[in-house]
Backbone as JSON Lines, residues from 0, in Angstrom:
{"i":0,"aa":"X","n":[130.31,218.01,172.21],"ca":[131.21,218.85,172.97],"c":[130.42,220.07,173.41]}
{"i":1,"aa":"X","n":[130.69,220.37,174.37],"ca":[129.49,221.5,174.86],"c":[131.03,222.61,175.8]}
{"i":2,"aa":"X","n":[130.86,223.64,175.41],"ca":[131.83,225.13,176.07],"c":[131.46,225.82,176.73]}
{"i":3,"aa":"X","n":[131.76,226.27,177.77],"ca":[130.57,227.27,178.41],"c":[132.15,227.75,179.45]}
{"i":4,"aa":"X","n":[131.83,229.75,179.06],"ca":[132.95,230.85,179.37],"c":[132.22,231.04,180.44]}
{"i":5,"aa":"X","n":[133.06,231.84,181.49],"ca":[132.77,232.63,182.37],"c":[133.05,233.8,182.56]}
{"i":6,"aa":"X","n":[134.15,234.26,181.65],"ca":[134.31,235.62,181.33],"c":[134.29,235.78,179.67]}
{"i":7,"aa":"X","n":[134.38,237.31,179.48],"ca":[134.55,237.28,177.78],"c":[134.7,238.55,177.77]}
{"i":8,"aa":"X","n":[135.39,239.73,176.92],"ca":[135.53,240.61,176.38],"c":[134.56,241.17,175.57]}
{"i":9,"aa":"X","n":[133.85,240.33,174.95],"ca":[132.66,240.65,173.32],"c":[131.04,240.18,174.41]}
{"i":10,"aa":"X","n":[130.28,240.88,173.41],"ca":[128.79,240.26,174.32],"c":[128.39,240.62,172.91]}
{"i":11,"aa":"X","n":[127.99,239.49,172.33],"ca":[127.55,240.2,170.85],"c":[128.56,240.74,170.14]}
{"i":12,"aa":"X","n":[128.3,241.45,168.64],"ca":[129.23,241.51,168.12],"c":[129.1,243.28,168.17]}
{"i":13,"aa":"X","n":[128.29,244.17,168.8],"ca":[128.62,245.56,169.02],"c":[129.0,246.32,170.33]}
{"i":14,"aa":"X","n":[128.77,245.32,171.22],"ca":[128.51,246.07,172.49],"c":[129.44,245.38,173.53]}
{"i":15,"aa":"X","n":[130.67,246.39,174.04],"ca":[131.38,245.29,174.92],"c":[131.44,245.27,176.1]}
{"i":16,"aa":"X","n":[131.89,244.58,177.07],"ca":[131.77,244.51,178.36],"c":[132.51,244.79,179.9]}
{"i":17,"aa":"X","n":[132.43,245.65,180.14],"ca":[133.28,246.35,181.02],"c":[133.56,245.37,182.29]}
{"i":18,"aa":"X","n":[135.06,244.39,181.91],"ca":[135.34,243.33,182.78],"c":[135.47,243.66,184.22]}
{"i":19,"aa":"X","n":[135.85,245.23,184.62],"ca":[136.16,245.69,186.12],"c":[134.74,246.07,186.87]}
{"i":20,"aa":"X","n":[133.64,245.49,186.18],"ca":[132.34,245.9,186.64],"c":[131.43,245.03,186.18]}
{"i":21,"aa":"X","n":[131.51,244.01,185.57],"ca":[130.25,242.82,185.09],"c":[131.4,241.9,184.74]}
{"i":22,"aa":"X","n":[130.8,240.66,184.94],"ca":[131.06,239.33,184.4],"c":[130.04,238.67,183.01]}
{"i":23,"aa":"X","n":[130.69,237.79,182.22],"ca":[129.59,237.81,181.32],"c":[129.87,236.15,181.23]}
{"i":24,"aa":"X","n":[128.67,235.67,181.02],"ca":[128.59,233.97,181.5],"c":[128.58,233.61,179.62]}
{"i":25,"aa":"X","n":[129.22,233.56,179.1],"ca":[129.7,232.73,177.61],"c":[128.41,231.66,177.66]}
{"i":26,"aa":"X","n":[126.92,232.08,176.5],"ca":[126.38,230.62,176.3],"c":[126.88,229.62,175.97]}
{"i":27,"aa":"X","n":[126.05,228.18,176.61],"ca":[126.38,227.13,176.23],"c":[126.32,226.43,174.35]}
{"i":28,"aa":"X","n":[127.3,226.22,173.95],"ca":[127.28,225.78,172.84],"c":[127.29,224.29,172.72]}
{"i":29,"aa":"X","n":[126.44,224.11,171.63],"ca":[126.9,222.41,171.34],"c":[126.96,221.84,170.2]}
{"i":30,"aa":"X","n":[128.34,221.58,170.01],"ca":[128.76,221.17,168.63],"c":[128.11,219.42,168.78]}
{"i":31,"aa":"X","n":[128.25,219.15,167.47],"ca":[128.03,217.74,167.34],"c":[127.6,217.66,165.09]}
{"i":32,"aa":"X","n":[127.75,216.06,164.98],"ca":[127.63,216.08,163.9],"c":[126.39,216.45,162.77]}
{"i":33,"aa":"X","n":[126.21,216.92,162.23],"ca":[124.99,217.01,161.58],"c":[124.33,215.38,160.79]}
{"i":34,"aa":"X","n":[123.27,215.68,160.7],"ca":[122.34,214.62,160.42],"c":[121.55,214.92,158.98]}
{"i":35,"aa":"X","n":[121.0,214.79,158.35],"ca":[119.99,214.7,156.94],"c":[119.05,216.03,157.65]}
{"i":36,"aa":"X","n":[118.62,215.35,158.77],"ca":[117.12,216.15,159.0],"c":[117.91,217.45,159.21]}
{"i":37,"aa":"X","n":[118.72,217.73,159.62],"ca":[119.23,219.25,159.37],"c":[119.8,220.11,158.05]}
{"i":38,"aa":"X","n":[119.5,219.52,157.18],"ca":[119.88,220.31,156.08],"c":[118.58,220.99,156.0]}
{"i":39,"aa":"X","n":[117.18,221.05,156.14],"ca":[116.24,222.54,155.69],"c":[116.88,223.42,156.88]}
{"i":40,"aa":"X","n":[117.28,223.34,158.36],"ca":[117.21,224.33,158.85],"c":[118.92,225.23,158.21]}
{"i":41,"aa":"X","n":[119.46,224.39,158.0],"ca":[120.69,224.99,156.94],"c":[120.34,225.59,156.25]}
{"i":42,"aa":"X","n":[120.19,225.01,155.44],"ca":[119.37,225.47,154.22],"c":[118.97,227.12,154.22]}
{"i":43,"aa":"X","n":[117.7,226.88,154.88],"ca":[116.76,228.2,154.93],"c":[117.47,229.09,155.94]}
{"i":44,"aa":"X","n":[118.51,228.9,156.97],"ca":[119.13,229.73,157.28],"c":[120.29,230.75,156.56]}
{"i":45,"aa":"X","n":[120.62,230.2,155.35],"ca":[121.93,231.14,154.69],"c":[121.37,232.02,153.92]}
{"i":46,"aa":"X","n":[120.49,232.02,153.46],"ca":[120.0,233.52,152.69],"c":[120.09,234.6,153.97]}
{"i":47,"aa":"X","n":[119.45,234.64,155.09],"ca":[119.05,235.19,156.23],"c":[120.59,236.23,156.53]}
{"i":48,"aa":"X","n":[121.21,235.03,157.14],"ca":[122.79,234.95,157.09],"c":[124.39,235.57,156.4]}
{"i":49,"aa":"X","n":[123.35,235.25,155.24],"ca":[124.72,236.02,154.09],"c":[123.75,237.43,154.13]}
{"i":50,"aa":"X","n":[122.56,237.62,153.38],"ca":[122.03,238.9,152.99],"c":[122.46,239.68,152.02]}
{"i":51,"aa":"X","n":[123.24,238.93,150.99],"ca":[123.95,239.12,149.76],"c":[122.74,239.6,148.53]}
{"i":52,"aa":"X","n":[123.22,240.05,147.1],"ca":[122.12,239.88,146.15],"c":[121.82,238.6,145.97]}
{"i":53,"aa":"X","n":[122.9,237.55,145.85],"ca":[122.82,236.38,145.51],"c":[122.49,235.53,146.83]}
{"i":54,"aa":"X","n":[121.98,235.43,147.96],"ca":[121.56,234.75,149.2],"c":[120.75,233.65,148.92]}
{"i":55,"aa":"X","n":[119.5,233.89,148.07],"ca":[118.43,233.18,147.62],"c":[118.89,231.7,146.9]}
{"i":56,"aa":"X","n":[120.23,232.04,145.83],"ca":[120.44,231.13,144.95],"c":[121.56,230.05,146.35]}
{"i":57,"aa":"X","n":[122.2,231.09,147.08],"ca":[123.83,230.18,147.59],"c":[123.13,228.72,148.79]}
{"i":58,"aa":"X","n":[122.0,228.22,149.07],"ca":[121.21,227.16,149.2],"c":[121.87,226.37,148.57]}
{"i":59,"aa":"X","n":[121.72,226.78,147.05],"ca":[122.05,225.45,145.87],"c":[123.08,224.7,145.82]}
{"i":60,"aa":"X","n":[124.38,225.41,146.7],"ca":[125.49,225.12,146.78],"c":[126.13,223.83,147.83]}
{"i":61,"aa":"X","n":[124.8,223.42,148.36],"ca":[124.99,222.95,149.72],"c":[124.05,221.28,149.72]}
{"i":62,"aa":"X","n":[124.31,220.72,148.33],"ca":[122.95,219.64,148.75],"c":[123.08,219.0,149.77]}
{"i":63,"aa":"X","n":[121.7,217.79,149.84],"ca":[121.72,217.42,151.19],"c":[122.94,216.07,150.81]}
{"i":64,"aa":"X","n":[123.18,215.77,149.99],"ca":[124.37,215.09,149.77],"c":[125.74,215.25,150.84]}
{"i":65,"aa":"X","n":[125.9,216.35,151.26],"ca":[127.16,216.87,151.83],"c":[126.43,216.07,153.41]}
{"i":66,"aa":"X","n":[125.4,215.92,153.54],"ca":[124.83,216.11,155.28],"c":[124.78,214.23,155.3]}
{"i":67,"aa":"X","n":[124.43,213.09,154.02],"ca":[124.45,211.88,153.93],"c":[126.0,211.53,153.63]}
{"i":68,"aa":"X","n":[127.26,211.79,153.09],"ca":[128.11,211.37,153.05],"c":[129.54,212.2,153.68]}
{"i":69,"aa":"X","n":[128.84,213.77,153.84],"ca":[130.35,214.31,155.21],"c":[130.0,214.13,155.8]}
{"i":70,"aa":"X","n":[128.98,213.63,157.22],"ca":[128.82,214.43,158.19],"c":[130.07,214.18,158.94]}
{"i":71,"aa":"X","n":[130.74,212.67,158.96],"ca":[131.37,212.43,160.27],"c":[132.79,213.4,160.59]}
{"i":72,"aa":"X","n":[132.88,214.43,158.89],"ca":[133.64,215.69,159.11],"c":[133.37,217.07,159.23]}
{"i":73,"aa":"X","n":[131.95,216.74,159.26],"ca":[131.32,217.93,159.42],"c":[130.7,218.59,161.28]}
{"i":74,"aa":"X","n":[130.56,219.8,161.26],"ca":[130.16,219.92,163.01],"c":[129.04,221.3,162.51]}
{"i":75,"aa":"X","n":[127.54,221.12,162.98],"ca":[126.84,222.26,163.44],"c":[127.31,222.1,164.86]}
{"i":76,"aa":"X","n":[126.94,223.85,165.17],"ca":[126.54,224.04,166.84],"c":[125.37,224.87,166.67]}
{"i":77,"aa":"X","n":[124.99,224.19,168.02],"ca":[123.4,224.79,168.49],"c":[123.67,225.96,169.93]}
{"i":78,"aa":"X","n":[122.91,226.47,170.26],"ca":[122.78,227.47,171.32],"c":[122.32,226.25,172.28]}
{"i":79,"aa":"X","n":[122.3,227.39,173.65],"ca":[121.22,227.13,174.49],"c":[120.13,226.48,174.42]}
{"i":80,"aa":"X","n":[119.24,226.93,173.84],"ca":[118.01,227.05,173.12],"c":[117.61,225.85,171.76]}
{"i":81,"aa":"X","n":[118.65,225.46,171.6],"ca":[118.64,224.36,170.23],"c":[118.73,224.62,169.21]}
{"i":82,"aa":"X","n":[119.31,226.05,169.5],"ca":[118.68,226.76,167.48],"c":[120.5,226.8,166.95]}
{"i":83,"aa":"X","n":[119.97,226.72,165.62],"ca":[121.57,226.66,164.88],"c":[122.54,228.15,165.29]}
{"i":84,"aa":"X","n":[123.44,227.51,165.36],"ca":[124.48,229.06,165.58],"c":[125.61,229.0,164.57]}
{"i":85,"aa":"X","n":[125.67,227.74,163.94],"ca":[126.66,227.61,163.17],"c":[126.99,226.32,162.35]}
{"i":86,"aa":"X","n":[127.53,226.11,161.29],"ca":[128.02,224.87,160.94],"c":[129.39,225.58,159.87]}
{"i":87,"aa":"X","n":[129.87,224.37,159.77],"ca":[130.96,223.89,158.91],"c":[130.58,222.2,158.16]}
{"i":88,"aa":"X","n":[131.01,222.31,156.79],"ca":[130.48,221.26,156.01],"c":[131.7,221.06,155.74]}
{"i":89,"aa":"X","n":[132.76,220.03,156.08],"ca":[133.91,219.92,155.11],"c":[134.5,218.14,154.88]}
{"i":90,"aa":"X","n":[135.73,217.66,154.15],"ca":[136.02,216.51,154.24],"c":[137.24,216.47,154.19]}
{"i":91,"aa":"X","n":[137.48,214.85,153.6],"ca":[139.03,214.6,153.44],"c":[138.54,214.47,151.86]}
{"i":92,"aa":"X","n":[139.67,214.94,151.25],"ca":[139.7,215.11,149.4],"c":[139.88,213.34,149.5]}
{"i":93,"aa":"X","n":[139.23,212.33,148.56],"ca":[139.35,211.15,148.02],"c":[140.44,211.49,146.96]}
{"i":94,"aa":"X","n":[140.75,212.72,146.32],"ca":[141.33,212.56,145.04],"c":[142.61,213.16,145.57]}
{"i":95,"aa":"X","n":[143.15,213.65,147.04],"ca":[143.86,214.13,147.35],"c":[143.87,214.21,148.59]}
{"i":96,"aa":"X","n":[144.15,212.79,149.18],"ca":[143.98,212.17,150.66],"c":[145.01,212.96,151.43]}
{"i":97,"aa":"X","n":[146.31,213.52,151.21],"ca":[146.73,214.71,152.3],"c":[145.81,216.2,152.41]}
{"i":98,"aa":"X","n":[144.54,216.25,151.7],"ca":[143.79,217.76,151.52],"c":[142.54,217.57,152.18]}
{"i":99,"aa":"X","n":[142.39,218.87,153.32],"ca":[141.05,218.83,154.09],"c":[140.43,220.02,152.85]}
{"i":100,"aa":"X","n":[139.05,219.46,152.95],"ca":[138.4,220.67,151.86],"c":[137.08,221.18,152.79]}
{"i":101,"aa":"X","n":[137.2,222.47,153.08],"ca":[135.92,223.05,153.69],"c":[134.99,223.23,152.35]}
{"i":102,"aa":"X","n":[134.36,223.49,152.69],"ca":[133.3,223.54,151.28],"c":[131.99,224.32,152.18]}
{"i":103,"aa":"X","n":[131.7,224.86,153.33],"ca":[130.23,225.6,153.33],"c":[130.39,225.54,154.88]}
{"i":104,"aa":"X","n":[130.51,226.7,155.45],"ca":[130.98,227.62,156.61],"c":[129.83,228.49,156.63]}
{"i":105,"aa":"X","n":[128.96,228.44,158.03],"ca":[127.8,229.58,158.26],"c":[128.31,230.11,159.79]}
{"i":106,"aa":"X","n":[128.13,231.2,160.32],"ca":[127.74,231.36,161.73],"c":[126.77,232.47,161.78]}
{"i":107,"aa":"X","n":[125.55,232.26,162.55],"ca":[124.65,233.12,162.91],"c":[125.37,234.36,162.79]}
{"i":108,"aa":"X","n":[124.68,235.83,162.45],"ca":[124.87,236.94,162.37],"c":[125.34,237.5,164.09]}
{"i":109,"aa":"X","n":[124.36,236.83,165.36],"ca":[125.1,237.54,166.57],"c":[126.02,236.87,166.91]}
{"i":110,"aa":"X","n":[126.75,235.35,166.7],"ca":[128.01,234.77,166.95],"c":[128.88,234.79,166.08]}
{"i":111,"aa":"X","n":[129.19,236.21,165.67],"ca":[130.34,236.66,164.59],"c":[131.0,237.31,165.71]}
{"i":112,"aa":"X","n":[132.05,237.17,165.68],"ca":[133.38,237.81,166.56],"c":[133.04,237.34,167.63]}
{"i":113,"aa":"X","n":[132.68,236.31,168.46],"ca":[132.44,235.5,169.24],"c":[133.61,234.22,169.46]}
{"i":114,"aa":"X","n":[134.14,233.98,168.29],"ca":[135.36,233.26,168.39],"c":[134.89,231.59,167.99]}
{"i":115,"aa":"X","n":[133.32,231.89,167.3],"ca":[132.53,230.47,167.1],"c":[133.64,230.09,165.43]}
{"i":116,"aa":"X","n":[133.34,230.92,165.04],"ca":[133.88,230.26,163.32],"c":[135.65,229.75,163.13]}
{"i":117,"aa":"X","n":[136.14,230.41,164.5],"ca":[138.03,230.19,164.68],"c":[137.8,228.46,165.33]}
{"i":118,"aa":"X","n":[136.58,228.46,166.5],"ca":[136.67,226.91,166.95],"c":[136.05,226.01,166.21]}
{"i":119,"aa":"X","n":[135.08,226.3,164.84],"ca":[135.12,225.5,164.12],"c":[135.91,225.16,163.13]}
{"i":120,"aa":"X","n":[137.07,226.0,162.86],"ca":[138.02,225.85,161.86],"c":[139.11,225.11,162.9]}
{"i":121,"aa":"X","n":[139.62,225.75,163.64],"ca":[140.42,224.88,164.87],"c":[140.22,223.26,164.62]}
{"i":122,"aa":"X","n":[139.23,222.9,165.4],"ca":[138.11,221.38,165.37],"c":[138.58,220.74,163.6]}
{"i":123,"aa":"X","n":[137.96,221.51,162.9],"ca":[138.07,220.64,161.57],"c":[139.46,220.44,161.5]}
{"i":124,"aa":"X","n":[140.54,221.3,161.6],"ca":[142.36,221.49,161.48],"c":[142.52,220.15,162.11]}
{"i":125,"aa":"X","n":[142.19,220.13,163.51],"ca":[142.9,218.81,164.05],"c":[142.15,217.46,163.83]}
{"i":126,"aa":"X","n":[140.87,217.6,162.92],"ca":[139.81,216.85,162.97],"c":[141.69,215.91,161.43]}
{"i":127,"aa":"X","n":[141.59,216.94,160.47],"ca":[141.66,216.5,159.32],"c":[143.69,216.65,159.53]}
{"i":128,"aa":"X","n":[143.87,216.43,160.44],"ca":[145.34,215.91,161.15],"c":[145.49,214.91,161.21]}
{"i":129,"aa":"X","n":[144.36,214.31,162.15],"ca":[144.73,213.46,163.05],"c":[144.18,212.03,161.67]}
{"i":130,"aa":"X","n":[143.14,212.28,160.48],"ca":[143.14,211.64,159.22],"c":[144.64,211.63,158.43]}
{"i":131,"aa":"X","n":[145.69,212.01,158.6],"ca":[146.53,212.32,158.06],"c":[146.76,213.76,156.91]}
{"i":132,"aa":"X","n":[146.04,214.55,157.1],"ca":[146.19,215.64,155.85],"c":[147.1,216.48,156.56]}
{"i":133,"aa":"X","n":[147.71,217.33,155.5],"ca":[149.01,218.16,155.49],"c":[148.53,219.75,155.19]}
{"i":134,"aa":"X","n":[147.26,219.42,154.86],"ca":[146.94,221.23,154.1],"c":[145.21,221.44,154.27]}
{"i":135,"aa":"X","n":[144.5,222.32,154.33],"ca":[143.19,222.51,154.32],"c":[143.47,223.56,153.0]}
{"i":136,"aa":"X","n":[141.94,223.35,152.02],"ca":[141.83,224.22,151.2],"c":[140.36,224.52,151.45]}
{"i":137,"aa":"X","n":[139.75,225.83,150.92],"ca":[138.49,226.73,150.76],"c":[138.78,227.34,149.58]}
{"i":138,"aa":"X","n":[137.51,228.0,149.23],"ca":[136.89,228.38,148.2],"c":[136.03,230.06,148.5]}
{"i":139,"aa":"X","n":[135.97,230.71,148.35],"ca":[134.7,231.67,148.73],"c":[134.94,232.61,147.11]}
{"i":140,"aa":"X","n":[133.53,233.22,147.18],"ca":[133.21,233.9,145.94],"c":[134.44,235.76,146.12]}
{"i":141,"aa":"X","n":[134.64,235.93,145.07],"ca":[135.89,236.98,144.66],"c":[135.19,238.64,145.4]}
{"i":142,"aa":"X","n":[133.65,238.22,145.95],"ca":[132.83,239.62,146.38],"c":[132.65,239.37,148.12]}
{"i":143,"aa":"X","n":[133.47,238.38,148.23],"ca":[132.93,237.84,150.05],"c":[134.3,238.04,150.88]}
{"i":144,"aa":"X","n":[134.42,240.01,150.58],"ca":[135.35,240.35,151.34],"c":[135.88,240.05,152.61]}
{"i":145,"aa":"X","n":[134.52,239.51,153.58],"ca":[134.36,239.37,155.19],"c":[134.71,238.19,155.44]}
{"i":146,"aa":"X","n":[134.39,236.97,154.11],"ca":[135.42,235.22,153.87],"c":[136.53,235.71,153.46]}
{"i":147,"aa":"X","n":[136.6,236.44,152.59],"ca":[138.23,236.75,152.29],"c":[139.61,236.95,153.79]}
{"i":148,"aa":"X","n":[138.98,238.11,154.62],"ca":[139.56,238.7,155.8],"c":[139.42,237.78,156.93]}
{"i":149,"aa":"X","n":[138.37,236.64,157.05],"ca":[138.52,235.59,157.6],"c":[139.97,234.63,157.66]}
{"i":150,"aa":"X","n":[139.93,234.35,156.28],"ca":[140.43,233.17,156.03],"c":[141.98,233.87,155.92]}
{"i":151,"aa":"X","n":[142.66,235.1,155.7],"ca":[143.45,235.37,156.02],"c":[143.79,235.67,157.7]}
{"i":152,"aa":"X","n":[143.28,235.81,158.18],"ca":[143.48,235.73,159.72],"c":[143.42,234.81,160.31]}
{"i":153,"aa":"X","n":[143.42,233.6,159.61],"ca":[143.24,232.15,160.05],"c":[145.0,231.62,159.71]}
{"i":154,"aa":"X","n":[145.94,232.34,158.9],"ca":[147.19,231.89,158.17],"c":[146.51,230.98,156.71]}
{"i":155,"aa":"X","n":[145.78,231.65,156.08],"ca":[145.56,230.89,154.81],"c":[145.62,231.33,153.49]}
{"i":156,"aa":"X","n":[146.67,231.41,152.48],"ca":[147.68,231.7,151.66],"c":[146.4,231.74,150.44]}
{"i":157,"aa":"X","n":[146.27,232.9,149.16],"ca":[145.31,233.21,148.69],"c":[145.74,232.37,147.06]}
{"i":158,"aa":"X","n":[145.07,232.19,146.51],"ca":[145.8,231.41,144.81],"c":[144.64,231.94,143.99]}
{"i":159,"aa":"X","n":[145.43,232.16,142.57],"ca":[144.53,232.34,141.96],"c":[145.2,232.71,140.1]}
{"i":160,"aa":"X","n":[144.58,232.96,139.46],"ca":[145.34,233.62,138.03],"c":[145.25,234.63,137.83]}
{"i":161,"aa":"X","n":[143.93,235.57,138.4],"ca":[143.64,236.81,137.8],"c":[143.25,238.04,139.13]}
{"i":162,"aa":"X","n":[143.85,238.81,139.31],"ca":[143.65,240.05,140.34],"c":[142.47,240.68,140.33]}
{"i":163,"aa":"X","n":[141.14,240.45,141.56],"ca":[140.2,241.07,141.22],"c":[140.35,241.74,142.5]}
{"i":164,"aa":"X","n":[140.38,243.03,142.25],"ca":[140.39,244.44,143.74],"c":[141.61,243.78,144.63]}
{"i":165,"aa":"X","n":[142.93,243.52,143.84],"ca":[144.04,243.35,144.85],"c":[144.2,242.09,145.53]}
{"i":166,"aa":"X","n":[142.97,241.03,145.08],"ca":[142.83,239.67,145.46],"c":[143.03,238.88,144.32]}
{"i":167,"aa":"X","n":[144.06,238.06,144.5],"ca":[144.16,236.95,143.68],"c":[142.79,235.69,143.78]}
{"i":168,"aa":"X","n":[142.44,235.38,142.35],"ca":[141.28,234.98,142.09],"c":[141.33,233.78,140.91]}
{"i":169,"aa":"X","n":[140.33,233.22,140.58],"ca":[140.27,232.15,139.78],"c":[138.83,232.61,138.5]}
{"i":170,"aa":"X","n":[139.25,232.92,137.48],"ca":[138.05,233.16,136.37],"c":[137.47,231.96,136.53]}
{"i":171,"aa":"X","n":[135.83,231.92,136.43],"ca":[135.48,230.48,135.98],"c":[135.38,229.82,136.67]}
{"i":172,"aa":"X","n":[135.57,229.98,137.93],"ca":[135.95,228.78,138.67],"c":[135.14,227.45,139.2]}
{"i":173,"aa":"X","n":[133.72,228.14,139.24],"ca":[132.6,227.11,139.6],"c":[131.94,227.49,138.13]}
{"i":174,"aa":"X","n":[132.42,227.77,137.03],"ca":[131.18,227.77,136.11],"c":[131.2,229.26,135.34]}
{"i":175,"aa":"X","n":[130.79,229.82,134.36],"ca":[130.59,230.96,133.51],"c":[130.58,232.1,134.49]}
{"i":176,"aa":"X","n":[131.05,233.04,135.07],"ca":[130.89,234.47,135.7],"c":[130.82,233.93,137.12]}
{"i":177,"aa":"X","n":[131.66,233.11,137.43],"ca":[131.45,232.21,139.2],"c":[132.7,232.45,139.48]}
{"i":178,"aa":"X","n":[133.94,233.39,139.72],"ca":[134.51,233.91,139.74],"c":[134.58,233.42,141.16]}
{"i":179,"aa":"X","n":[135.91,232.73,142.17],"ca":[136.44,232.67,143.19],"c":[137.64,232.73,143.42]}
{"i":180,"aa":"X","n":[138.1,233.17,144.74],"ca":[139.19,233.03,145.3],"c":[139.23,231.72,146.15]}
{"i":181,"aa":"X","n":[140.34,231.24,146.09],"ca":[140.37,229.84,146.97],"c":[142.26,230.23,147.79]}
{"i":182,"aa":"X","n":[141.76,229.3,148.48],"ca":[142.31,229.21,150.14],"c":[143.15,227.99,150.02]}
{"i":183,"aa":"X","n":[144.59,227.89,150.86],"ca":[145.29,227.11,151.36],"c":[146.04,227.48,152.85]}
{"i":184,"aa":"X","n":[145.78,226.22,153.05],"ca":[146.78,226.39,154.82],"c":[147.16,225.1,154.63]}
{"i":185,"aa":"X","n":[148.51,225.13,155.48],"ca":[149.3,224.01,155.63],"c":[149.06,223.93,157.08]}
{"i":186,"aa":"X","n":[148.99,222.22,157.45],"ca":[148.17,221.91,158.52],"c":[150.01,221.48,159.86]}
């Protein structure tokens, strides 16, 4: 699937564009499924990306497992240029065939507020519809305020047992001090 704007409001994510005096030509994007051979440029792109303390380790989270048995629910997009701008890694739950599960959401640092990460959540919504699911769930860590404010501006309902900074959260959740909030939307 390839998009290409002819106008836009945003040019980047600081600087905007005065529509009564410039036009701004929206790059070409191109979604499509990911493959094996794209998990190093994944990979080595999310430390870059997040810029967290923990960036180095959140790689680990992502084997190439997800790229040999999701892809056909999964979508990178590339630029112009061929270079990654984004992916989404997600499926249909086997253990809970009405549940889409995102599991590992990137977009380049200049296609933030670009409207790239709403059309890959969009795409997966009707991707994991038209499979029959009723609900999408996510996951993000209890410190990933900017996934948190995402995924509420998407309509996605917060769960959890324990209140960390006013966010309902899950102790434990991936493991000893792995502390997440997880996500529901009804599809």
């Amino acid at each position: 699937m390839q998009l290409r704007g002819t106008t836009g409001a945003r040019r980047g994510r600081d600087s905007l564009v005065d529509m009564t005096t410039s036009t701004f030509a929206a790059p070409v994007l191109n979604f499509r499924r990911p493959t094996v051979a794209d998990h190093l440029g994944i990979t080595t792109s999310i430390p870059g990306w997040w810029g967290t303390p923990n960036s180095a380790t959140l790689p680990l989270l992502l084997p190439r497992l997800f790229l040999q048995h999701f892809a056909d629910t999964s979508t990178i997009v590339e630029d112009e240029g061929g270079e990654l701008a984004g992916f989404l890694i997600g499926f249909r739950s086997q253990s809970q065939p009405e549940t889409g599960y995102i599991h590992f959401v990137g977009v380049r640092p200049d296609q933030r507020g670009t409207g790239l990460g709403r059309m890959l959540y969009e795409k997966f919504f009707a991707e994991m519809r038209a499979l029959g699911c009723t609900r999408v769930d996510a996951a993000t860590s209890v410190l990933n305020t900017g996934s948190q404010e995402f995924h509420r501006a998407m309509g996605f309902a917060f769960e959890g047992d324990t209140d960390f900074n006013g966010v309902p959260g899950w102790v434990d959740y991936d493991g000893p001090e792995q502390h997440r909030v997880s996500f529901s939307r009804a599809l």
